[in-house]
FIDREN-406495 format. One record per residue (C-alpha): x, y, z. Coordinates in steps of 0.5 Angstrom, whole numbers, plus 500, padded with zeros to 3 digits. Example, Ala and Ser with C-alpha at 12.3 -4.5 7.8 and 13.67 -1.06 7.14 Angstrom:
2
525491516/527498514/
//
This chain:
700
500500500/503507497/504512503/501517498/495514496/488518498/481515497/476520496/469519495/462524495/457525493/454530486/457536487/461534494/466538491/470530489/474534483/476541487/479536492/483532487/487538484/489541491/491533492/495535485/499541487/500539494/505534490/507538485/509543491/512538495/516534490/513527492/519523488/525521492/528522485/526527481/525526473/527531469/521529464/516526467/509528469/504526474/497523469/491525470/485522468/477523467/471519465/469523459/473528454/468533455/470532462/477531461/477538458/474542463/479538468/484541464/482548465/481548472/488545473/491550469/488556472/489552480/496551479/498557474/500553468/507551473/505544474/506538468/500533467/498530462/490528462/487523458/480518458/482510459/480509452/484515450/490512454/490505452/489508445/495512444/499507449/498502443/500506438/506509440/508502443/506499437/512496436/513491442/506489441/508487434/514483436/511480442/505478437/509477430/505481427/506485420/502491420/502497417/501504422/495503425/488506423/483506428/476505426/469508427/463504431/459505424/465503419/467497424/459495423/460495416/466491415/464487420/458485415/462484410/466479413/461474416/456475410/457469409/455466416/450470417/447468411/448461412/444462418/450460423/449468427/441467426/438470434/430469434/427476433/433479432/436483425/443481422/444489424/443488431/447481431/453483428/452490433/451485439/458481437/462487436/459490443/461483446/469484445/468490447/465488453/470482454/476487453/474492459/472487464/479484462/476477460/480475454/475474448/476467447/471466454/467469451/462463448/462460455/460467458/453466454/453459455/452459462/450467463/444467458/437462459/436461451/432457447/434450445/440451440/443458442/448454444/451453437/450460436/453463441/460458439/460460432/459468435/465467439/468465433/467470429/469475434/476472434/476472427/474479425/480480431/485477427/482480420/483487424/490486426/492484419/490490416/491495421/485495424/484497430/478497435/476499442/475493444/481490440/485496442/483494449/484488449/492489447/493494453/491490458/493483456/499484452/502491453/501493461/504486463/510488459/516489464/520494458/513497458/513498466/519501466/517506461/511507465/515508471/520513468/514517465/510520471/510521477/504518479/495518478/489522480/484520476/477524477/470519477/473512476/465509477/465511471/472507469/472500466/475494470/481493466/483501469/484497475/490494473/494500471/492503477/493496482/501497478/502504480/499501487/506496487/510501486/510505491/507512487/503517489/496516487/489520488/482517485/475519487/470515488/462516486/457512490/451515486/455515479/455509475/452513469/456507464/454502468/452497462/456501458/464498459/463502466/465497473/463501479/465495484/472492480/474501481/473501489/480501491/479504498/483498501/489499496/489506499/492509505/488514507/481515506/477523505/469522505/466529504/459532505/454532501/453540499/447543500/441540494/434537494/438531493/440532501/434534503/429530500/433524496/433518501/427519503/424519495/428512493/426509499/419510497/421508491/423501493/418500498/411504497/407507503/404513504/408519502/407525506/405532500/412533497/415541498/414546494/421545491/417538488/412540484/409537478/406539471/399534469/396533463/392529459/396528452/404529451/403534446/399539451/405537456/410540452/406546452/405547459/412545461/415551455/410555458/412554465/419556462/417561459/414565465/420564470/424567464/419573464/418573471/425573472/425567477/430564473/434565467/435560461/440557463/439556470/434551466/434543464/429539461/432532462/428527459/429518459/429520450/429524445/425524439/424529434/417532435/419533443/426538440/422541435/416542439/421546445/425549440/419552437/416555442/421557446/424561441/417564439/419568445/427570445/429563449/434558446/435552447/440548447/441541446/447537450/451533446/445532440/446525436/442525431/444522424/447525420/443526415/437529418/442535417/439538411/445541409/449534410/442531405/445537400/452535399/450528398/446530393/452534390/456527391/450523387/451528380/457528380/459522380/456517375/452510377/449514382/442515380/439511384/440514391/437520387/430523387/427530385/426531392/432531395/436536388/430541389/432542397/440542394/438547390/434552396/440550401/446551396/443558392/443561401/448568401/448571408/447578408/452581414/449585420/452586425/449582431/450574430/444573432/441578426/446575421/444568422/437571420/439574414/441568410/436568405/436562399/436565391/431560390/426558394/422552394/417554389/422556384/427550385/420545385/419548377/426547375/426539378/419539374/423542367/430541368/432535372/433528368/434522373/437516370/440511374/447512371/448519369/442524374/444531370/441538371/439542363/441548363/434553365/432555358/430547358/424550362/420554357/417560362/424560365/422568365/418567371/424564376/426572376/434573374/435572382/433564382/436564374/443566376/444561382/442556378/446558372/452558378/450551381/450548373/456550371/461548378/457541377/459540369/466542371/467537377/464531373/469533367/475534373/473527376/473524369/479526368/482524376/482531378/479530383/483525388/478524393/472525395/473529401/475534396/470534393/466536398/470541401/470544395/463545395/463547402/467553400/464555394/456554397/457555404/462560405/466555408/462555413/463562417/457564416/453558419/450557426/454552431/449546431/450547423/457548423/458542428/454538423/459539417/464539421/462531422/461530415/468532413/470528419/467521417/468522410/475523411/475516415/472512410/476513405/482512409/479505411/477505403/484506401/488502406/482496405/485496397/492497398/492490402/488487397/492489391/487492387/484497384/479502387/472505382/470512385/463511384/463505388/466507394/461514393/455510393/456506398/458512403/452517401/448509402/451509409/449515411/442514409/441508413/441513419/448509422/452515423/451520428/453527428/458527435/464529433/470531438/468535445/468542443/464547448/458551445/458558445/450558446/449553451/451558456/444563454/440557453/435553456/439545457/435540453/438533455/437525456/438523463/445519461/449526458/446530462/449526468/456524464/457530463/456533470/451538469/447542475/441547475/436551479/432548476/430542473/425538468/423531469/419531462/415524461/416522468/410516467/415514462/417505463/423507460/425511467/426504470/429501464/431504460/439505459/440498460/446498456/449493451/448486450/451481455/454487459/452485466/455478465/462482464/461486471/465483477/459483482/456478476/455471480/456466474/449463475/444464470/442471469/434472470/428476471/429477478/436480476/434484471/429488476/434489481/439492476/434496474/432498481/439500483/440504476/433508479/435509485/442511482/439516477/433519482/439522487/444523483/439528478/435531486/444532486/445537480/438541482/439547487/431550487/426546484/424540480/418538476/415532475/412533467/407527466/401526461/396521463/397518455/403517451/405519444/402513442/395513446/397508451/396510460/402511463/404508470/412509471/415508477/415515478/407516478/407516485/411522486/407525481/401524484/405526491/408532488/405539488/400541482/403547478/399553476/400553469/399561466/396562459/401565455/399571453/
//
């Protein structure tokens, strides 16, 4: 047990962080190393990149920039010590590959599709009820899982074997799963490929046990601190179970109401180190509804009784239909604004899941009155960014072969978004207003109905005077036309000539000519193309490194086609790295209950939207299997009974966690009916009807 080892476990908002930064620089003012290294630094860890950034700051800003740290997610970590010592884990493995390319989820899912094609068309991989989709998602899911538990993927059969009840048969399914894991492992680590369960499992079972890598490890950092490590996978453990045997000072916080990515890698029970600790801080819980109310409302929770009136700190909003509750809930919002009861950003609404109707209906509203809203960490496809739709659509005229991804819909909407001109103002707000497009919908309607040609090979614009009253357009919407027209003919004979050497290029150039590169975009718009340009970049490295090893030639049209068809499968989401937004800090938070806790939100105020919802208790369950990889996992079959109980916990976590993050008020939104007509009895009902009624004043 290290001398310089600390415990520290609280509560939401504790004060668990600022504790661990004073931790940092008490070390780095008093020099704990008996032999000071020149370069070495202590290694700061934190459960999520946004996390990680804001821990940076505070860092910096608490030691004046006069200490070296380096900071990184475990994912993150793993990762680059991977890459960078890539070299020993391909001795050590006889492997031959080239520099190493890390797959995204979506690029993963693909090539994984391809590869067990044939399996899956044979019916070896066939669940009951379950899509070839969600099959390979789950066996992918399943390496990851294995490799943060710290379970090497050969167990991975027998884990299914004796944790899961299925029918007869699914036995042989689950060995011919086990198998094909192993084989996309091999097939990945041939090519260069790496994943984050492949990445995972080469850190902790081949690299960390490495004594040359220890020695490195050792002259390297000075010690650890890692903020939240109830959100960290059982394999961090290790790492710091190494820094434990040697002696170096290490510093972890701990969470008892945490576990936001328990289900999702996450093992709260393998990271409760207290014991390897010498000494051990528990700070009191801050001043919060979740102090004064939270263990009375889980006990509840867990054993009905008779529940006194809730304060009026808990109130509740009540409605038949789930349309009028997102009204009255905007209007409550609306009137604590213009009552100066609370600012926009002292308010959240945290819902179990988002849909469309529910951003599109607060967004609406609340912008009608000079109120924004802000969306935390949005993960929508892609292409339900019309913008992102447009340049598809500019990709599909281009390139040949492509007719068939096309429609007239879809090229009179690039015609309205790509003929937009901002017009410079100078409030912000006022220059986003002012983009206006040269052709509205009705002119770009009459020129699909005269001058677009589809065919499955060669889609092509016909210059305006193809339209016999092209007169009618005005010499506005004509001139746009004209300028599109004319920057897609020259393309097409640059991309028959190969002039153009990547599709990225492509559609850069577009971006640049059509979208002003961007700068006069909005945040959400721009983060949006900002994600395009990240994953079409992505898939044509993974292209390009895929025919490099099979030695064989690449068609263009082909790669285009099957990206654009990616896209519009709806698999990727637009999540790209951790950037903070500029508008969040004016604007109403709307969020699900797992980013808002993963990203360690607090409000005044906040709003439990569909608080009769099932999906309170049972949703967030996380991936397929993952409770059989978590340490407190008996080795018994995993029942209903299980279920429930990790449901319950889960519940009880989130209730005092969220009652943590809110100061003043919370309000329980319920409507007696969901959006599909059906009653709703959640299991947060009987606070609702505990809870104080809120007076909703109409809107004037």
């Amino acid at each position: 047990m290290s001398c310089d080892s600390i415990w520290i476990v609280g509560t939401t908002r504790s004060g668990k962080t600022n504790r661990l930064i004073q931790q940092l620089q008490h070390w780095a003012a008093t020099n704990v190393t008996s032999q000071p290294r020149l370069f070495s630094s202590f290694l700061v860890f934190a459960a999520t990149g946004d996390n990680r950034l804001e821990l940076d700051d505070r860092i910096v800003t608490a030691t004046q920039g006069q200490c070296r740290f380096i900071s990184a997610t475990p994912l993150g970590f793993f990762q680059d010590e991977v890459l960078l010592f890539l070299p020993l884990l391909a001795r050590r493995l006889n492997l031959k590959v080239p520099f190493p390319l890390r797959l995204r989820p979506e690029t993963e899912q693909e090539l994984a599709t391809n590869l067990w094609r044939s399996l899956l068309d044979q019916g070896r991989l066939r669940l009951e009820g379950v899509s070839d989709y969600f099959v390979v998602r789950r066996a992918l899911d399943l390496l990851q899982l294995a490799a943060a538990s710290g379970t090497p993927h050969e167990d991975i059969p027998l884990i299914l074997k004796q944790g899961l009840t299925e029918p007869e048969g699914a036995a042989d399914v689950w060995t011919e799963m086990g198998e094909a894991v192993a084989q996309w492992l091999r097939w990945c680590l041939e090519r260069g490929f790496l994943t984050y369960g492949i990445i995972t499992e080469l850190y902790w079972r081949y690299l960390l046990p490495d004594p040359t890598y220890q020695q490195h490890l050792k002259r390297r950092y000075h010690g650890i601190l890692a903020d939240d490590v109830d959100e960290y996978p059982a394999v961090a453990s290790k790492l710091f179970e190494f820094f434990f045997d040697q002696q170096m000072p290490i510093a972890l916080t701990y969470n008892p109401q945490g576990g936001v990515r328990v289900g999702l890698g996450a093992d709260p029970v393998a990271l409760n180190l207290a014991d390897r600790c010498a000494q051990v801080e528990t700070l009191p819980a801050p001043p919060s509804l979740g102090a004064q109310w939270g263990t009375m409302l889980v006990n509840y929770l867990n054993e009905p009784m008779v529940l006194p009136p809730l304060p009026d700190s808990i109130q509740a909003i009540l409605t038949t239909s789930r349309a009028e509750l997102l009204r009255q809930t905007a209007d409550v919002i609306i009137n604590a604004v213009q009552t100066q009861q609370a600012l926009p950003q002292d308010i959240a609404i945290i819902t179990p899941g988002m849909d469309a109707i529910t951003r599109y209906t607060l967004r609406e509203i609340l912008s009608n009155r000079g109120i924004s809203l802000f969306l935390l960490n949005d993960q929508s496809p892609l292409i339900s960014a019309p913008l992102v739709r447009a340049l598809l659509t500019l990709l599909a005229l281009v390139y040949p072969g492509l007719g068939r991804l096309l429609n007239r819909e879809a090229v009179a909407e690039m015609l309205v978004l790509l003929s937009q001109v901002p017009r410079q103002t100078v409030d912000a707000e006022e220059f986003v207003a002012a983009i206006a497009p040269k052709i509205d919908p009705v002119r770009a309607g009459l020129l699909m109905d005269h001058c677009f040609v589809p065919d499955p090979e060669q889609p092509h614009l016909l210059p305006v005077t193809a339209f016999p009253r092209w007169d009618r357009l005005g010499h506005q919407a004509t001139q746009a036309y004209e300028t599109i027209l004319q920057w897609l003919e020259a393309q097409k004979q640059q991309q028959q000539q190969r002039l153009i050497p990547s599709p990225v290029v492509l559609l850069d150039r577009a971006i640049q000519q059509f979208l002003y590169g961007g700068s006069h975009l909005p945040y959400h718009q721009l983060a949006v193309l900002r994600e395009l340009m990240e994953t079409a970049q992505h898939y044509w490295e993974v292209d390009t490194r895929l025919h490099q090893h099979a030695r064989s030639g690449t068609v263009p049209s082909v790669s285009v086609g099957q990206f654009i068809q990616l896209l519009q499968d709806g698999t990727i989401t637009a999540d790209p790295y951790p950037v903070r937004s500029p508008i969040a800090r004016q604007s109403v938070t709307l969020s699900t209950i797992y980013q808002y806790r993963s990203n360690r939100q607090f409000h005044r105020w906040q709003f439990w939207l569909d608080a009769g919802s099932p999906f309170w208790l049972t949703g967030g369950s996380g991936l397929f299997g993952s409770s059989l990889f978590l340490r407190e996992w008996s080795g018994r079959p995993w029942s209903v009974a299980d279920t429930l109980a990790a449901d319950q916990r889960r519940l009880e976590r989130q209730v005092l966690d969220l009652l943590g993050r809110a100061t003043e008020k919370v309000f329980l939104c319920y409507s007696e009916l969901a959006t599909n007509g059906q009653e709703q009895t959640g299991v947060l009902l009987p606070l609702v009807n505990a809870a104080v009624p809120v007076a909703i004043e109409v809107r004037k």
